[in-house]
N, C-alpha and C positions, 0 to 999 in steps of 0.2 A: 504494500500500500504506500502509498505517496507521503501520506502524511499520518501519524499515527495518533492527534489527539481526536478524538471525535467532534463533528462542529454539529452544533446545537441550533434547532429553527425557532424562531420565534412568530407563534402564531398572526396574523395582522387582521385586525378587528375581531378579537376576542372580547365574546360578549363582558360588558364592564359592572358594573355594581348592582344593578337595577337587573342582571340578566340581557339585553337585548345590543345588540353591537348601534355604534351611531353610523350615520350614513357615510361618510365622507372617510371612514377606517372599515367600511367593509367589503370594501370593492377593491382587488390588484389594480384590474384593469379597467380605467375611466374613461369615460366617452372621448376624451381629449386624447390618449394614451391608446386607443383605438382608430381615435380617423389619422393619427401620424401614420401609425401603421400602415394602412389601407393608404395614403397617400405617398407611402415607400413604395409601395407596391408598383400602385398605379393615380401618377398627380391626377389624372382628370376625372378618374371614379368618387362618386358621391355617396353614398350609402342614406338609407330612408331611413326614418326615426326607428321604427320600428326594427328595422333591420337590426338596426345597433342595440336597441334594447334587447333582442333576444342574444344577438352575441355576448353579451354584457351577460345577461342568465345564464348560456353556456358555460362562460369560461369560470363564474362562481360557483356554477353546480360541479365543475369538473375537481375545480379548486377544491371546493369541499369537500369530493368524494375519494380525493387524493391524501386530505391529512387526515381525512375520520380513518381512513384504511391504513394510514402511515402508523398514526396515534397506537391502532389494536397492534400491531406489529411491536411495535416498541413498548407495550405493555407482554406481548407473549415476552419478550425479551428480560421482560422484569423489570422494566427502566423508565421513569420517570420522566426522562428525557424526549424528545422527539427530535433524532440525528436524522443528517443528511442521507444513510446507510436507509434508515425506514423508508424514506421517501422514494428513493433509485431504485427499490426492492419492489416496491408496487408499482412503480414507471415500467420497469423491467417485465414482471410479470405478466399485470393483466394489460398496458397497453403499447408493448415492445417498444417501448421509447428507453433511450438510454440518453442523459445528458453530457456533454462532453467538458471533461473541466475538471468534475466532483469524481473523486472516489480514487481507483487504484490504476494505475498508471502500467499496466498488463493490458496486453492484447488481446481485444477479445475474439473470442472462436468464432467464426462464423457457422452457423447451424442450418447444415442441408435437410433440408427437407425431405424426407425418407419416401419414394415411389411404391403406389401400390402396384401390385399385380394388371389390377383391371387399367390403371393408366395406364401400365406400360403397354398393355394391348390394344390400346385406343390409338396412342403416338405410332406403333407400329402399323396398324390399319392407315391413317391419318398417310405416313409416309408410302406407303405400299400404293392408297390411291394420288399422290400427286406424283408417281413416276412413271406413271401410264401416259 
């Protein structure tokens, strides 16, 4: 591993005293922080209100489904904590995203995808009729 102390996340709009997060600490990603984006992209594209408020829901729902599942992990761990190790673990898993930067500085394997039976007789048909 690259660096051996563990780094620690700090949740952002973590509900506050009253229970409920405020507005302006519960969102990563703000409409503003969004049309740069979409304007790196592409300067002349506009995006509709609507448009942006569901991406806006998107990237919160994703957000949140990413450190509630980080969070159980690093309690299976026993740890109070919520490392960057939790987060990559779930990125990796359920949505093969790996980030480039964080964690251990090893090569990763790339992973072939194992051929069944009935594919390979599909590709073999497949080639059999385009050399007719």
């Amino acid at each position: 591993m690259a660096n051996s102390t563990p780094t620690a996340l700090k949740v952002i709009g973590a509900p506050g005293p009253a229970g409920r997060s405020s507005p302006e600490g519960s969102q990563v990603l703000t409409k503003k922080k969004l049309q740069d984006l979409v304007r790196e992209i592409d300067p002349n594209e506009q995006l509709d209100e609507d448009v942006e408020e569901m991406l806006l829901q998107i990237a919160d729902d994703f957000i949140e489904s990413v450190v509630t599942a980080a969070c159980q992990l690093a309690r299976h761990r026993k740890s109070n904590t919520l490392e960057v190790k939790d987060v990559q673990l779930h990125l990796e898993r359920q949505w093969n995203m790996w980030i480039p930067g964080y964690g251990s500085d090893e090569i990763r394997p790339f992973k072939k995808a194992c051929t069944t039976e009935a594919h390979k007789q599909r590709m073999a048909l497949i080639r059999k009729t385009t050399k007719k």
